[in-house]
mmCIF file as gemmi writes it, N, C-alpha and C atoms, coordinates in Angstrom:
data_model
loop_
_atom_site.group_PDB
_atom_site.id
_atom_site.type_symbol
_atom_site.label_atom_id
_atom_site.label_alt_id
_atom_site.label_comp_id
_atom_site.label_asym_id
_atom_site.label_entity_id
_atom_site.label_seq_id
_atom_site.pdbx_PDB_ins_code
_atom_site.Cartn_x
_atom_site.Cartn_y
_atom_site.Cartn_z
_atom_site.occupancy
_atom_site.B_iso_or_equiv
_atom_site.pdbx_formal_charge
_atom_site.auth_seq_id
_atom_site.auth_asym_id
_atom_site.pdbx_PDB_model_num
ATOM 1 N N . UNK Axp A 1 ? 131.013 45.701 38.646 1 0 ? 1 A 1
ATOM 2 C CA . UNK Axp A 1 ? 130.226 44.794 39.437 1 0 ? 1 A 1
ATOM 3 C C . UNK Axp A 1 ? 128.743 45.19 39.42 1 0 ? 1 A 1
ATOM 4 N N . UNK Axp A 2 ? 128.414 46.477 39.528 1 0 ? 2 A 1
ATOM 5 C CA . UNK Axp A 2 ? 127.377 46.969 39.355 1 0 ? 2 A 1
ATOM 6 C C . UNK Axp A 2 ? 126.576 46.596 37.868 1 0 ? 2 A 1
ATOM 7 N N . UNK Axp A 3 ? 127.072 46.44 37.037 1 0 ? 3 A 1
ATOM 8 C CA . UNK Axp A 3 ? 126.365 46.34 35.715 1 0 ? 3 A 1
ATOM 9 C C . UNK Axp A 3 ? 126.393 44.745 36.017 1 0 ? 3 A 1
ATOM 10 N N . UNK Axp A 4 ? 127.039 44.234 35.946 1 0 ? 4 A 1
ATOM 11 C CA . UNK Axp A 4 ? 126.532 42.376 35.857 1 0 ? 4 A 1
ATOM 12 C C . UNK Axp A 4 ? 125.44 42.474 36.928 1 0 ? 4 A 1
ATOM 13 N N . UNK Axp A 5 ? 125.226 43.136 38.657 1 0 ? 5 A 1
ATOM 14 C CA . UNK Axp A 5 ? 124.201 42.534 38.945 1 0 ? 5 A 1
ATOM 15 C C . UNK Axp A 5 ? 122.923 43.334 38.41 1 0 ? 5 A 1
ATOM 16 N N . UNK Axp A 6 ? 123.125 44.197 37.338 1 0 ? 6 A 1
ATOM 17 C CA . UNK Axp A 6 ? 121.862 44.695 36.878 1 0 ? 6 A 1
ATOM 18 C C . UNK Axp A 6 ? 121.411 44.186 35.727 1 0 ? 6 A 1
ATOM 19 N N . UNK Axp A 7 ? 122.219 43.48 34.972 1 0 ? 7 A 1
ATOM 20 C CA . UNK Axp A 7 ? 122.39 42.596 33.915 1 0 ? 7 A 1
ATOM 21 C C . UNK Axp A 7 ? 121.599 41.102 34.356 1 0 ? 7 A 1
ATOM 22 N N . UNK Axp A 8 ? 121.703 40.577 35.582 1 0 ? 8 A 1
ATOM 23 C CA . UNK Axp A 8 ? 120.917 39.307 36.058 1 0 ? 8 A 1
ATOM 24 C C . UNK Axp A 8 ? 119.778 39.689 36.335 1 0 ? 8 A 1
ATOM 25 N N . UNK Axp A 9 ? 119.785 41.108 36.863 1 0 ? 9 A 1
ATOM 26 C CA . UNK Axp A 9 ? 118.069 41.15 37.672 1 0 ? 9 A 1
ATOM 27 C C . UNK Axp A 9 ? 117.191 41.637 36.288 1 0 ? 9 A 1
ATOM 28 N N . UNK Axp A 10 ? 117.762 41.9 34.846 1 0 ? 10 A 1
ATOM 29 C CA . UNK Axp A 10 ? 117.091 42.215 33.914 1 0 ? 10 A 1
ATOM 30 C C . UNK Axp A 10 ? 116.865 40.931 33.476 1 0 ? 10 A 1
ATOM 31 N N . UNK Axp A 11 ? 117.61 40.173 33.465 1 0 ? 11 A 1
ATOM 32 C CA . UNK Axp A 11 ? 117.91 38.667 32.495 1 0 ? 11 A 1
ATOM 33 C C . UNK Axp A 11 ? 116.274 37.948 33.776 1 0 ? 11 A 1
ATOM 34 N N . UNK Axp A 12 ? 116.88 38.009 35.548 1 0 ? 12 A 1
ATOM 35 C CA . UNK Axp A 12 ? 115.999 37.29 35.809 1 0 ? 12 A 1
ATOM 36 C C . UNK Axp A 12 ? 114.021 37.703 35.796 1 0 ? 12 A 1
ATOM 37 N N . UNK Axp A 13 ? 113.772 38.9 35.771 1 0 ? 13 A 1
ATOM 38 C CA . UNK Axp A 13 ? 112.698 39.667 35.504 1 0 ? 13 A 1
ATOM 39 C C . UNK Axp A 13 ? 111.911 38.502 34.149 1 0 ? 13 A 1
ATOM 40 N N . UNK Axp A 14 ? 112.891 39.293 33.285 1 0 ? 14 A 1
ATOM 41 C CA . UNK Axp A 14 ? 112.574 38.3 31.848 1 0 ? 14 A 1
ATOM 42 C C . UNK Axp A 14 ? 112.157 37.156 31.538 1 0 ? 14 A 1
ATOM 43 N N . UNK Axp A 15 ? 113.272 36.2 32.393 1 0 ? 15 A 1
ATOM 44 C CA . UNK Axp A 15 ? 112.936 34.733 32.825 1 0 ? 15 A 1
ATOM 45 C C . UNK Axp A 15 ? 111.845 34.873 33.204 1 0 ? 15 A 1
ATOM 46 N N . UNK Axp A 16 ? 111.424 35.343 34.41 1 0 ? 16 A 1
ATOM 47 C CA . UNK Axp A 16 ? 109.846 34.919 35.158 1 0 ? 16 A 1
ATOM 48 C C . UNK Axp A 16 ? 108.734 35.379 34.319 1 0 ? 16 A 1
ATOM 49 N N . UNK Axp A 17 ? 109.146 36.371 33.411 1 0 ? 17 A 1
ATOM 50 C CA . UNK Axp A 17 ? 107.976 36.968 32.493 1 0 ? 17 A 1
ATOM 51 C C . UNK Axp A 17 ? 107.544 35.911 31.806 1 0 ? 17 A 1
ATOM 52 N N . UNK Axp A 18 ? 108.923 35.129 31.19 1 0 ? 18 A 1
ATOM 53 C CA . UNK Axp A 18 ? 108.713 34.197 30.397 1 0 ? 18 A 1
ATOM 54 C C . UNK Axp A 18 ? 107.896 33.151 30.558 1 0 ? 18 A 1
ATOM 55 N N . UNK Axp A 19 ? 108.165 32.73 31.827 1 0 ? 19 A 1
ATOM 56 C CA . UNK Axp A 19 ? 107.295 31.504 32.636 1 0 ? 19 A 1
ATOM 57 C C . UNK Axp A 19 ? 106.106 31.803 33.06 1 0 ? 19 A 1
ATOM 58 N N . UNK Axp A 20 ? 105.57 32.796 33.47 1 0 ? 20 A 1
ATOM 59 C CA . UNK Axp A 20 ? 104.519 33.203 33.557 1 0 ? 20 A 1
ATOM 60 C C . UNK Axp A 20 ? 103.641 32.684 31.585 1 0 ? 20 A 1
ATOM 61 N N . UNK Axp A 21 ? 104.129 33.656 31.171 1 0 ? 21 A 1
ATOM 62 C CA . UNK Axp A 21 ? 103.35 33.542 29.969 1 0 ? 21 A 1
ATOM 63 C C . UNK Axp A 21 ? 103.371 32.078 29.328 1 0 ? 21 A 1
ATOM 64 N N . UNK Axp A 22 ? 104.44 31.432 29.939 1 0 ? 22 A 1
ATOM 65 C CA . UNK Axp A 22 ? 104.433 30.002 29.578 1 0 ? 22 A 1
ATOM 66 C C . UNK Axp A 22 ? 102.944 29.414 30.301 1 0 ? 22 A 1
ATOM 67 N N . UNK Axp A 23 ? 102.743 29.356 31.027 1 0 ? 23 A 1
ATOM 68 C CA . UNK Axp A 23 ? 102.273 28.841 32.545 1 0 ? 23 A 1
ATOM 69 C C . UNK Axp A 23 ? 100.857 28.917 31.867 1 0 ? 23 A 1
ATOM 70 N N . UNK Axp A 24 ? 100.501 30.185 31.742 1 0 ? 24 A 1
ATOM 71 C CA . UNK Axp A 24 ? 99.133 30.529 31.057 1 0 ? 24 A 1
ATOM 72 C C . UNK Axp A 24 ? 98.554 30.011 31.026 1 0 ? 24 A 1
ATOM 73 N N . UNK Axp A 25 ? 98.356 29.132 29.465 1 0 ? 25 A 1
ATOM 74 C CA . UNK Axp A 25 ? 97.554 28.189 28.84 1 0 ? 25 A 1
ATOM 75 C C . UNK Axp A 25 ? 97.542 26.645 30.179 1 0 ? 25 A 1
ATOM 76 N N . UNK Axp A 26 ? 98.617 26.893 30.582 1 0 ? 26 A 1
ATOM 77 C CA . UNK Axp A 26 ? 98.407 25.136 31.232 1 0 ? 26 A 1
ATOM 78 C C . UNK Axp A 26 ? 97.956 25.666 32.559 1 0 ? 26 A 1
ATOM 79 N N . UNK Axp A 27 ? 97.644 26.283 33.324 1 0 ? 27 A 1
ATOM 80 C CA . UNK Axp A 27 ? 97.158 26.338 34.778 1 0 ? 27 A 1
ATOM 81 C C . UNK Axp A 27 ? 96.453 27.981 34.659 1 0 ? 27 A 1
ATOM 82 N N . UNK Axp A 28 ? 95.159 27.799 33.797 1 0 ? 28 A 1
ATOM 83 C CA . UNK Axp A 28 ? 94.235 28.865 33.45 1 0 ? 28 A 1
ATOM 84 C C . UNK Axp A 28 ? 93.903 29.616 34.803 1 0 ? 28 A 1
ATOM 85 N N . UNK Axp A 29 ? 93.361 28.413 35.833 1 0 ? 29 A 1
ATOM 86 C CA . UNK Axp A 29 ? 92.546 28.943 37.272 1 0 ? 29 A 1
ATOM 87 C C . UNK Axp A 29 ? 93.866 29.548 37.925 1 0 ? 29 A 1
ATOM 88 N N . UNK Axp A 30 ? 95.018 29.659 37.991 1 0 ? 30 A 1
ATOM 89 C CA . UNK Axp A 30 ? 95.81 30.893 38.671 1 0 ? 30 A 1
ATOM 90 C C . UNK Axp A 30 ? 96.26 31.886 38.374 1 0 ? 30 A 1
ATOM 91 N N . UNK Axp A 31 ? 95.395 32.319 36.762 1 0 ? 31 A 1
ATOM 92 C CA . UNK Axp A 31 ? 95.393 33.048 36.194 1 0 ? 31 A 1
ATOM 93 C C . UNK Axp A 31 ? 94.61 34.095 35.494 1 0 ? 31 A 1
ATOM 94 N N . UNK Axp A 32 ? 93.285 33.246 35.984 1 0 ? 32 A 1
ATOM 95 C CA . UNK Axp A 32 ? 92.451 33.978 35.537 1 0 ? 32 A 1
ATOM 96 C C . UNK Axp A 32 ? 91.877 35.617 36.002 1 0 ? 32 A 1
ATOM 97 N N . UNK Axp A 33 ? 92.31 35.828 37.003 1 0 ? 33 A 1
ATOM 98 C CA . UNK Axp A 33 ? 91.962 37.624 37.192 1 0 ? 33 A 1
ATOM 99 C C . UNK Axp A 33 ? 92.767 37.978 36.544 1 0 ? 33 A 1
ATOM 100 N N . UNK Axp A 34 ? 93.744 37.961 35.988 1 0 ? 34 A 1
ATOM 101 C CA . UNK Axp A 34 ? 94.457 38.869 34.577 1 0 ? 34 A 1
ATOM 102 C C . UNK Axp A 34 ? 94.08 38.674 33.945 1 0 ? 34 A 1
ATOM 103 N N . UNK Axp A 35 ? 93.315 37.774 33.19 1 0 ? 35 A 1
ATOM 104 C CA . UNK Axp A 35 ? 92.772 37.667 31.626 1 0 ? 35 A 1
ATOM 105 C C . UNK Axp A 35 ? 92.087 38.683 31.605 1 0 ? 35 A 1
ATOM 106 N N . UNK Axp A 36 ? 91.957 38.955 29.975 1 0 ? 36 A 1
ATOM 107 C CA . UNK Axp A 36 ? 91.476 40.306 29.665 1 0 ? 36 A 1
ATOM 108 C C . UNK Axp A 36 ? 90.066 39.528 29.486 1 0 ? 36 A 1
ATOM 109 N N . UNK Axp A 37 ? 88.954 40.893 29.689 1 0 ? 37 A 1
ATOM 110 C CA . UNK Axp A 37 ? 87.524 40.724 29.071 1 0 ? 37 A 1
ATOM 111 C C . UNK Axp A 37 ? 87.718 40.211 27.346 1 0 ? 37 A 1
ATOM 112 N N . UNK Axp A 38 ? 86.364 38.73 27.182 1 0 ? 38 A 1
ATOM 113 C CA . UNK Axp A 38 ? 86.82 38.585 25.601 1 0 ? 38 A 1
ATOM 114 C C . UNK Axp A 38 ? 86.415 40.181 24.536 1 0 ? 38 A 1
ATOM 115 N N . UNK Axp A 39 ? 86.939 39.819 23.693 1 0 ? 39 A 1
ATOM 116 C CA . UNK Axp A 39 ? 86.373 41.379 22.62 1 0 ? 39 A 1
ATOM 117 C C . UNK Axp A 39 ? 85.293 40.731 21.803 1 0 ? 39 A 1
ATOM 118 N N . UNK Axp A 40 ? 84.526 41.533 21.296 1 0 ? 40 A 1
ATOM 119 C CA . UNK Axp A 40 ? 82.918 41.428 21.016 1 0 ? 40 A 1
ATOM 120 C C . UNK Axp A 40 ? 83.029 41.492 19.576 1 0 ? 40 A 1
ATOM 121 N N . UNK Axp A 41 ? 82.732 40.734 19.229 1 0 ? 41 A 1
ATOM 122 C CA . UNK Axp A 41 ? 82.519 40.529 17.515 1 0 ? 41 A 1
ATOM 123 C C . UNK Axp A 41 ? 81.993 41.797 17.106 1 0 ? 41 A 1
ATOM 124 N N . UNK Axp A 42 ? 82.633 41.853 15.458 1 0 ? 42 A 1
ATOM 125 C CA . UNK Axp A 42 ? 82.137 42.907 14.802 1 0 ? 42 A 1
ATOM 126 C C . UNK Axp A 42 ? 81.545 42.976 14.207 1 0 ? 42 A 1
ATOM 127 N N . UNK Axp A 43 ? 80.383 43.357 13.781 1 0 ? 43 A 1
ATOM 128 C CA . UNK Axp A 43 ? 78.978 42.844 12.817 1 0 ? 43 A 1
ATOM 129 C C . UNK Axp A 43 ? 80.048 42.981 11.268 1 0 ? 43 A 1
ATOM 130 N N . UNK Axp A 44 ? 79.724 41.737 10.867 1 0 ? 44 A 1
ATOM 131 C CA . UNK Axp A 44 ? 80.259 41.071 9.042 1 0 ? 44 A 1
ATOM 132 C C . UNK Axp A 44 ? 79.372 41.866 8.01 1 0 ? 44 A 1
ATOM 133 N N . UNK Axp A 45 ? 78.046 42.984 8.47 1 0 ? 45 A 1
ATOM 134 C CA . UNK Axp A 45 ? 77.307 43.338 7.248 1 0 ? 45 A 1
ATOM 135 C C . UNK Axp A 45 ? 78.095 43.924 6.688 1 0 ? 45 A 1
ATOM 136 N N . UNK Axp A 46 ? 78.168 44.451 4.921 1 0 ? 46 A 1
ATOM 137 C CA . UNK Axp A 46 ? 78.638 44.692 3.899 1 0 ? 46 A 1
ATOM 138 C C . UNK Axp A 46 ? 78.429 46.274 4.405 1 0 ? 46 A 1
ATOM 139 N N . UNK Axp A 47 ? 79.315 47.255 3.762 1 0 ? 47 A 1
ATOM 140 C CA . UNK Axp A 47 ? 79.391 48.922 3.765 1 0 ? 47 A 1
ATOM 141 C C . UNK Axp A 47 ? 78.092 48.827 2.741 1 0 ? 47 A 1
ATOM 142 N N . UNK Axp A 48 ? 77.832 48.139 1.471 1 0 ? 48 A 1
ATOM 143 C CA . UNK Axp A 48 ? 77.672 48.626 0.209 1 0 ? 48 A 1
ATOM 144 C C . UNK Axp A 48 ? 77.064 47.376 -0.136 1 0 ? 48 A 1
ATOM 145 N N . UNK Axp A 49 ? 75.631 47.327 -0.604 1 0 ? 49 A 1
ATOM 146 C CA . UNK Axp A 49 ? 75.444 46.058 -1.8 1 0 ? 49 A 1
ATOM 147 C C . UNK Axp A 49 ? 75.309 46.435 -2.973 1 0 ? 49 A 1
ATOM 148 N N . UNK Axp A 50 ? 75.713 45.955 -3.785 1 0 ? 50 A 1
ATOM 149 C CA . UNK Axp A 50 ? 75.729 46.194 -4.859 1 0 ? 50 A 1
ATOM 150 C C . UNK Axp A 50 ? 75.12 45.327 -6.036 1 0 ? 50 A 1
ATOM 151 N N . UNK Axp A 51 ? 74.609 45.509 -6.926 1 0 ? 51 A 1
ATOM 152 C CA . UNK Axp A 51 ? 73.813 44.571 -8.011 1 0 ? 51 A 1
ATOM 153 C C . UNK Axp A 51 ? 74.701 45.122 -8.983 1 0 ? 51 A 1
ATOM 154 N N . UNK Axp A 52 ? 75.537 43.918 -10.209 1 0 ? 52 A 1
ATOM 155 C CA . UNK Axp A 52 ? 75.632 44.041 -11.103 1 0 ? 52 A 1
ATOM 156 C C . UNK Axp A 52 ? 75.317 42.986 -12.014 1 0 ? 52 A 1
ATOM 157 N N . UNK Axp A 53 ? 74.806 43.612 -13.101 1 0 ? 53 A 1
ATOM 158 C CA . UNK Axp A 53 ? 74.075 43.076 -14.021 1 0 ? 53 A 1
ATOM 159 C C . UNK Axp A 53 ? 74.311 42.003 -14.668 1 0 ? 53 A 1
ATOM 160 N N . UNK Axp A 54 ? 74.217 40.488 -14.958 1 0 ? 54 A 1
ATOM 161 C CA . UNK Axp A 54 ? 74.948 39.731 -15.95 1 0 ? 54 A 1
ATOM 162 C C . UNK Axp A 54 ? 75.366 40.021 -16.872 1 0 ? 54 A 1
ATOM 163 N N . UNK Axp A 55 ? 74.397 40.641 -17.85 1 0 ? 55 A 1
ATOM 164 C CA . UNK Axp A 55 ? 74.48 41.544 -18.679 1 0 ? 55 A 1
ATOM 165 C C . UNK Axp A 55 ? 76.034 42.052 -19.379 1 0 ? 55 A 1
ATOM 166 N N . UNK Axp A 56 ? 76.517 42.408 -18.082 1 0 ? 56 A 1
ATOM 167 C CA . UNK Axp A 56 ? 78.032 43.539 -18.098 1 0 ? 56 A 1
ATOM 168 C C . UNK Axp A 56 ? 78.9 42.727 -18.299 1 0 ? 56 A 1
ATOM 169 N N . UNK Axp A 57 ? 78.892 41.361 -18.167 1 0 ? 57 A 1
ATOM 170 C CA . UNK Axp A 57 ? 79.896 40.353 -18.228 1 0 ? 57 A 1
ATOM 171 C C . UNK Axp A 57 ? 80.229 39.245 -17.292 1 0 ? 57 A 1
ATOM 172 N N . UNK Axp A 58 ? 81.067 38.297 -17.182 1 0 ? 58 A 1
ATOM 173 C CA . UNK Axp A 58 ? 81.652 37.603 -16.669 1 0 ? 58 A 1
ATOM 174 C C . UNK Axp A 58 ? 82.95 38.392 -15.825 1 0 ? 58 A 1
ATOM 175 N N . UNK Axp A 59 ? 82.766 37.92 -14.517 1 0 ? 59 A 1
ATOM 176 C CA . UNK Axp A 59 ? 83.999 38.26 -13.811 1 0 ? 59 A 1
ATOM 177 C C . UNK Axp A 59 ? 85.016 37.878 -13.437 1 0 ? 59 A 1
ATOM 178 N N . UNK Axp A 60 ? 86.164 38.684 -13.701 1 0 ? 60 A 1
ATOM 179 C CA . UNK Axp A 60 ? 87.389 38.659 -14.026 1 0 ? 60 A 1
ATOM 180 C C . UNK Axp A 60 ? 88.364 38.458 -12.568 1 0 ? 60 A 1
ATOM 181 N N . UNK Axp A 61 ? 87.727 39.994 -12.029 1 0 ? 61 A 1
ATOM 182 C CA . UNK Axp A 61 ? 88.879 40.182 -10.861 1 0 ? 61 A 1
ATOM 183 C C . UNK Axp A 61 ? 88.497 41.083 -9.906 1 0 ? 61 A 1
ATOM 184 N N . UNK Axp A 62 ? 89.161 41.441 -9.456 1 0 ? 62 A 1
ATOM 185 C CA . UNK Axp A 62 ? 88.522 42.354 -7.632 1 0 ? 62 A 1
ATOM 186 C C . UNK Axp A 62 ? 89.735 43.122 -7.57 1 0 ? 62 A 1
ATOM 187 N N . UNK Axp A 63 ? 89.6 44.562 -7.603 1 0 ? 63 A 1
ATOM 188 C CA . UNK Axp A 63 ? 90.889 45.709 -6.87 1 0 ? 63 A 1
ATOM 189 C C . UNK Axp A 63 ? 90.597 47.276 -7.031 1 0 ? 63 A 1
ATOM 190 N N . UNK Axp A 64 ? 91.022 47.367 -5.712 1 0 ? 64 A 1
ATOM 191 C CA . UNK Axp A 64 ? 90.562 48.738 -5.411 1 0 ? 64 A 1
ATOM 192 C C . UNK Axp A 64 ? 89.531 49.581 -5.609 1 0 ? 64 A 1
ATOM 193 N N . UNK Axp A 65 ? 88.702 48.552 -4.799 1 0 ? 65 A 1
ATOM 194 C CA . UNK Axp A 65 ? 87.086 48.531 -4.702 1 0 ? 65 A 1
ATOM 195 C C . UNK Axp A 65 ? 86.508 49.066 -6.288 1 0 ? 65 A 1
ATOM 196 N N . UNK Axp A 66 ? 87.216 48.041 -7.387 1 0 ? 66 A 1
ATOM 197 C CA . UNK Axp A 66 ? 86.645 47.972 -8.58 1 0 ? 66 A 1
ATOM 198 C C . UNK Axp A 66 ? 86.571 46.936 -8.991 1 0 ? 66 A 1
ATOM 199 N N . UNK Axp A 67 ? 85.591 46.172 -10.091 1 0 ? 67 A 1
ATOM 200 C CA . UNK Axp A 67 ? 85.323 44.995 -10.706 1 0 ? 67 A 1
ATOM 201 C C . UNK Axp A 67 ? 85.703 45.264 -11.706 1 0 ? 67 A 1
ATOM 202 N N . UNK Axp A 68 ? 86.761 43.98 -12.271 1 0 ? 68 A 1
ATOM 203 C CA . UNK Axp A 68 ? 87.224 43.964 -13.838 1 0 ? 68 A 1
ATOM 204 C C . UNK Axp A 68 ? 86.017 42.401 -14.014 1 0 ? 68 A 1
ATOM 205 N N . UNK Axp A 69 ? 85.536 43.249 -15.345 1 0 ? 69 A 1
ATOM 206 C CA . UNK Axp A 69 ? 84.134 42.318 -16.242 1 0 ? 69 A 1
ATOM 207 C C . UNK Axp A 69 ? 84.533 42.113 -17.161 1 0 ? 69 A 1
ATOM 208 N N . UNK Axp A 70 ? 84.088 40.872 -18.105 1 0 ? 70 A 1
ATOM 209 C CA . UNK Axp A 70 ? 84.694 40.835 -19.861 1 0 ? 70 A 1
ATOM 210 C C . UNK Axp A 70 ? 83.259 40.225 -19.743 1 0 ? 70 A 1
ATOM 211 N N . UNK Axp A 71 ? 83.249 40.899 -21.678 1 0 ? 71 A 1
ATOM 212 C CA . UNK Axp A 71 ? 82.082 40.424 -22.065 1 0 ? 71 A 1
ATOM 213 C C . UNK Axp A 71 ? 82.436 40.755 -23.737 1 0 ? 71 A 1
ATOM 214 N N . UNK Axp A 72 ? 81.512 39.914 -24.592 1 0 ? 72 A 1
ATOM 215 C CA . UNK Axp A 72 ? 81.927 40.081 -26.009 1 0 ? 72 A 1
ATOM 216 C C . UNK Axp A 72 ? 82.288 41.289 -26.479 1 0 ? 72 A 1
ATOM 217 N N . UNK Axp A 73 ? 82.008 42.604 -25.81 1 0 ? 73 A 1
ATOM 218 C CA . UNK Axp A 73 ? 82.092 44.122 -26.136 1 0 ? 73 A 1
ATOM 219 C C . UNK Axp A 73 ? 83.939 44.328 -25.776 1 0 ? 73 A 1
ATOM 220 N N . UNK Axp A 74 ? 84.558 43.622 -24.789 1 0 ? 74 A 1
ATOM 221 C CA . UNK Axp A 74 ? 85.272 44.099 -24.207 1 0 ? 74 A 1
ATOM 222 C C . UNK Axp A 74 ? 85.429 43.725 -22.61 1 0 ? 74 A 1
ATOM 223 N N . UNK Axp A 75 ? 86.07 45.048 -22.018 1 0 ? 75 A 1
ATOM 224 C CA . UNK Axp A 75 ? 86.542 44.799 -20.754 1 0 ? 75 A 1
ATOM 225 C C . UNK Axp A 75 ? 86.043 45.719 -20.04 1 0 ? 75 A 1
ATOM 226 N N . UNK Axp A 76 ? 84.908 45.612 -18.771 1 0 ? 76 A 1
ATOM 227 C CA . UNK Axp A 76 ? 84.761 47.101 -18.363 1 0 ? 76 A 1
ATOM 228 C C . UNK Axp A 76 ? 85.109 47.159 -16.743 1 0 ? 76 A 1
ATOM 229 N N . UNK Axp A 77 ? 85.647 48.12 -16.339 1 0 ? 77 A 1
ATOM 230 C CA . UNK Axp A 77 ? 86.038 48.494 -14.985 1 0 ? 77 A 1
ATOM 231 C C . UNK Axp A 77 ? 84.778 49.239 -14.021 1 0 ? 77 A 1
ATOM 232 N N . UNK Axp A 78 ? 84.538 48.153 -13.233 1 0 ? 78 A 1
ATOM 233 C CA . UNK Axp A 78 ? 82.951 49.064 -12.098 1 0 ? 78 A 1
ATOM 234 C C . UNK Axp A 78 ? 83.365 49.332 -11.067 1 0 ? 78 A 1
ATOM 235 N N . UNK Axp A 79 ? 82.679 50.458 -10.898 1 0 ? 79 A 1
ATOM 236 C CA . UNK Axp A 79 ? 83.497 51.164 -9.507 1 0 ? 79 A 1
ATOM 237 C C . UNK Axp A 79 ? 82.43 50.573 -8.395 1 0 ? 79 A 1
ATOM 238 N N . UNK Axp A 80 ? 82.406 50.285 -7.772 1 0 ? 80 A 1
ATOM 239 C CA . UNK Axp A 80 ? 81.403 49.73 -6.624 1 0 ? 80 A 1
ATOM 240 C C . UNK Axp A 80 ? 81.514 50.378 -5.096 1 0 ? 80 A 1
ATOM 241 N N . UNK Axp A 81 ? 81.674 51.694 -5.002 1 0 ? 81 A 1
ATOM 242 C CA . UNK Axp A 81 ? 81.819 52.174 -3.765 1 0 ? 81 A 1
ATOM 243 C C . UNK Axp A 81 ? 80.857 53.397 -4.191 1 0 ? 81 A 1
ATOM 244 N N . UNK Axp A 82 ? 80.134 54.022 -3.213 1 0 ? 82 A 1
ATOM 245 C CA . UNK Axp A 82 ? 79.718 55.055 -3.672 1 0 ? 82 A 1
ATOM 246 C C . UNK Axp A 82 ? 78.334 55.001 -3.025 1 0 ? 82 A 1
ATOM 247 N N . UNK Axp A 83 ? 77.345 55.889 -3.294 1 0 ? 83 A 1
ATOM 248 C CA . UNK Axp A 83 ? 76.305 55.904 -2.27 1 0 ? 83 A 1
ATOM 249 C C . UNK Axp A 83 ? 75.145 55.657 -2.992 1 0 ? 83 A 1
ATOM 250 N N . UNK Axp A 84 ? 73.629 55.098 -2.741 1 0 ? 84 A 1
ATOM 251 C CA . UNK Axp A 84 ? 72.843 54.905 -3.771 1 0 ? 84 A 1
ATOM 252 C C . UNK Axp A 84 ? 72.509 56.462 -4.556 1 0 ? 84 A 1
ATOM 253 N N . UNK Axp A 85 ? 71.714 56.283 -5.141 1 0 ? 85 A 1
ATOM 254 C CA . UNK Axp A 85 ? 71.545 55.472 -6.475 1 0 ? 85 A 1
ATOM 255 C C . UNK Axp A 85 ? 72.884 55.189 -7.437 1 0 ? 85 A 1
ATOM 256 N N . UNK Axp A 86 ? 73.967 55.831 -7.034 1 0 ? 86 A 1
ATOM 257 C CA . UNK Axp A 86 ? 75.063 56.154 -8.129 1 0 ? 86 A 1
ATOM 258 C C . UNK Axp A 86 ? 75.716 54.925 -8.357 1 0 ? 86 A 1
ATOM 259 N N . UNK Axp A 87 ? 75.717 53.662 -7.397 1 0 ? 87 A 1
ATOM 260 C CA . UNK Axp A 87 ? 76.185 52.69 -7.555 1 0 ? 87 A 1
ATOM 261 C C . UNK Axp A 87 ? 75.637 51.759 -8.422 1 0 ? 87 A 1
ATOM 262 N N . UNK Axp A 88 ? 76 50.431 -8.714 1 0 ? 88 A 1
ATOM 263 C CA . UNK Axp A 88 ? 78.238 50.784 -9.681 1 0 ? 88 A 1
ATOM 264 C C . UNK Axp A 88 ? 77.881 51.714 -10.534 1 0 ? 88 A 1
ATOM 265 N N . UNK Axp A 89 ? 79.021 52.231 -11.045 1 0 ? 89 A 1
ATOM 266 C CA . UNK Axp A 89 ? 78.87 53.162 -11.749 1 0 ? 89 A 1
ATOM 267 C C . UNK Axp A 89 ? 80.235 52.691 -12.99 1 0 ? 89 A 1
ATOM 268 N N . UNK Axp A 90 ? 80.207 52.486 -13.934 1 0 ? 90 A 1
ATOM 269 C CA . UNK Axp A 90 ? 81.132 52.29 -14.865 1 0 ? 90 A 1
ATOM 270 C C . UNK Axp A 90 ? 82.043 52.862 -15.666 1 0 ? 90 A 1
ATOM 271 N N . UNK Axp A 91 ? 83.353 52.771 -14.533 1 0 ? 91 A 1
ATOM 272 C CA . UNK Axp A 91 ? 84.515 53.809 -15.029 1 0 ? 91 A 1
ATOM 273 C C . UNK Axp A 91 ? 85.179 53.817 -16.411 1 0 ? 91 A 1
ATOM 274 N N . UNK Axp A 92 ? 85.153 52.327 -16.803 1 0 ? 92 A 1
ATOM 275 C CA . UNK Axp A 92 ? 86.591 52.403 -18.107 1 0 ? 92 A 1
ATOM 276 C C . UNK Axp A 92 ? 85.385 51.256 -18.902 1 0 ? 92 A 1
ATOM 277 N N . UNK Axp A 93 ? 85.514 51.058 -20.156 1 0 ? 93 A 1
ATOM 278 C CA . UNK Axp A 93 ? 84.822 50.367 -20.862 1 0 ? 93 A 1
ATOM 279 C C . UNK Axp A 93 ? 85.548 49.933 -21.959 1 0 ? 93 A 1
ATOM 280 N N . UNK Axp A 94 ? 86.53 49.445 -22.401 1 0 ? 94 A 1
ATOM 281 C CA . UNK Axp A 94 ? 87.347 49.002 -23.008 1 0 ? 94 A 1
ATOM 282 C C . UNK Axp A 94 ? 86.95 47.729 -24.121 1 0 ? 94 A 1
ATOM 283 N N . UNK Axp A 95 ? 87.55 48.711 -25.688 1 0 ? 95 A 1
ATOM 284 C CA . UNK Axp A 95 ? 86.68 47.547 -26.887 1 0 ? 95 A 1
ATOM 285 C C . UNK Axp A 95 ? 87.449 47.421 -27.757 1 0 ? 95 A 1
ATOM 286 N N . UNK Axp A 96 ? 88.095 45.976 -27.463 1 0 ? 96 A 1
ATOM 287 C CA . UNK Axp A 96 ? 89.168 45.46 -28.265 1 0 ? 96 A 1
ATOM 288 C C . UNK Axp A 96 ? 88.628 45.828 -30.171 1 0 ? 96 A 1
ATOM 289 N N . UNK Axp A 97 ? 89.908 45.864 -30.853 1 0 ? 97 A 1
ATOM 290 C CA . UNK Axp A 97 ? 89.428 45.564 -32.102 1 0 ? 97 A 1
ATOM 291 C C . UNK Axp A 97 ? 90.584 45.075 -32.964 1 0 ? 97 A 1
């Protein structure tokens, strides 16, 4: 007997949790001292700008903060993370033949 009425007062807890969070959106003003403070945007500037050259090619693809380039020479892999002056710096350079 003991476990079923602890079994309803878990089931009914739940229920009201439920309705509450239902309730929310449709009757804001009896709810509003619980709302949380909004969170503050995160500035969108870039870690890193980077210039690469036309020169190096046409671009291919984007991974793991490297650029795959083709250009009549081939295929070259730029690493684009890194601190000035060293940036990009050109890991793999690949020349079909």
């Amino acid at each position: 007997m003991t476990l079923d009425r602890y079994t309803k007062a878990v089931l009914t807890v739940i229920a009201l949790a439920l309705v509450v969070l239902a309730a929310r959106p449709l009757v804001p003003a009896l709810f509003s001292a619980s709302t949380p403070d909004a969170a503050w945007a995160q500035t969108s500037a870039a870690k890193y700008e980077v210039v690469v050259p036309k020169s190096w090619g046409k671009f291919v693809g984007f991974s793991n903060n490297n650029l795959l380039l083709e250009n009549s020479d081939g295929m070259r892999i730029v690493d684009v993370e890194g601190k000035p002056p060293e940036y990009p710096k050109v890991k793999v350079h690949v020349r079909f033949q």
